[in-house]
N, C-alpha and C positions, 0 to 999 in steps of 0.2 A: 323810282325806287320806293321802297315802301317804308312810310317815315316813322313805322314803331319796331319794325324788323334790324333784330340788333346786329346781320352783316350789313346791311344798307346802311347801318350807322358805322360800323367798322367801314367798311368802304367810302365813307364819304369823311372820314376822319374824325368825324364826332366822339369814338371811344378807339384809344390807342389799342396799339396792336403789335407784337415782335415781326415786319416782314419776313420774307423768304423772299417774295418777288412782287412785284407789278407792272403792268402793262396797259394797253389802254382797254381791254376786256376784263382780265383776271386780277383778283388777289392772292397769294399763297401766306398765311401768317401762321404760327403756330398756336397750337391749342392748349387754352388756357385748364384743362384736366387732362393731359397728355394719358395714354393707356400704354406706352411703350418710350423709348429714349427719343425715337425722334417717332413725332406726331405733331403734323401740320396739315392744316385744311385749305383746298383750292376752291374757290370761290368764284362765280361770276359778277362781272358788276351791275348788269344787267337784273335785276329780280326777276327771279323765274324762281316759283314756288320748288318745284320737284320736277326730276326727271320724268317724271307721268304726264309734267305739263310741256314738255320737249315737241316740235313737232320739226318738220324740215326744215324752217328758215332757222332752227340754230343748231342744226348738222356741224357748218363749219367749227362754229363756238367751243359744240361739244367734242368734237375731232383736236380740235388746239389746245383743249384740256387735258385729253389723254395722252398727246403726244408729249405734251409739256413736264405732267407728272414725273416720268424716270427721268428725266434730267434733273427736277431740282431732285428729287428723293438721292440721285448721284450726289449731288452740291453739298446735300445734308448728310452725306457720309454713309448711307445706303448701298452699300458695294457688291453687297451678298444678294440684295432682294428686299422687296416691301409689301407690303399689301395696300391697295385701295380700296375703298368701302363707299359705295353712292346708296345711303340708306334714303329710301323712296316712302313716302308715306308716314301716315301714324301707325299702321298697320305694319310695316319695315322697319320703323324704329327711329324714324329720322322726329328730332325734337326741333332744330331750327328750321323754316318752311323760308327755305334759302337755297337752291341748290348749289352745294359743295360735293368736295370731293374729301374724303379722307387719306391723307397719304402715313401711311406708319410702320414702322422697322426698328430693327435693333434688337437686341438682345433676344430672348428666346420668344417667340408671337406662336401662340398655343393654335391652334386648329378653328376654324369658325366654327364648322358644325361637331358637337361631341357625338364621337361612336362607341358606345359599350360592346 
C-alpha cells in the first residue's frame, strides 16, 4: 500500500471513513464532498495507481468491482439508476492516484458531457 496515499490510509484505518461495505479486496465508503444525495466510492485495497495501470492479473478484481457496484448503489436506495465514474489519469480528472470507483444517484444527475 502506498503509505502517503490517503485511501491506503482509509483502508488501513488510519483516517475514518462512513462504510457502505468491505470485504477482503474492496472498500465502498462514502464521499466526504458528495456531488449528488448518494455518492460513495469503491475502492481497491490493493494500490493500483489508475485503471491505465490495470493489466490481466486484476481482471478478476476489476470484474467483482463492477459486479459489486449495482448492488450496494440498490442498498443506498438507488432504485431508478446511478452513474459510475472511474476518472483515469491527471489528464481524466482523477485527483486521488488510488483506483476507485465513483458510485452516484439521487436526485436529478445533469448529463456528463454538455450539448448546445
Amino acid at each position: 500500500m502506498g503509505d502517503n496515499c490517503i485511501f491506503c490510509k482509509i483502508v488501513r484505518g488510519e483516517i475514518p471513513c462512513r462504510k457502505v461495505h468491505e470485504d477482503d479486496e474492496l472498500l465502498a465508503f462514502h464521499d466526504i464532498n458528495p456531488v449528488a444525495p448518494v455518492h460513495f466510492m469503491l475502492v481497491t485495497k490493493q494500490h493500483l495507481v489508475s485503471l491505465a495501470e490495470a493489466d490481466d492479473s486484476h481482471a478478476a478484481l476489476l470484474g467483482r468491482m463492477l459486479v459489486l457496484a449495482p448492488r450496494l448503489a440498490k442498498q443506498q436506495g438507488l432504485h431508478n439508476g446511478f452513474r459510475t465514474v472511474i476518472n483515469t489519469g491527471k489528464g481524466g480528472g482523477q485527483e486521488v492516484f488510488h483506483l476507485h470507483v465513483h458510485i452516484i444517484g439521487g436526485g436529478l444527475i445533469p448529463p456528463m458531457v454538455r450539448r448546445d
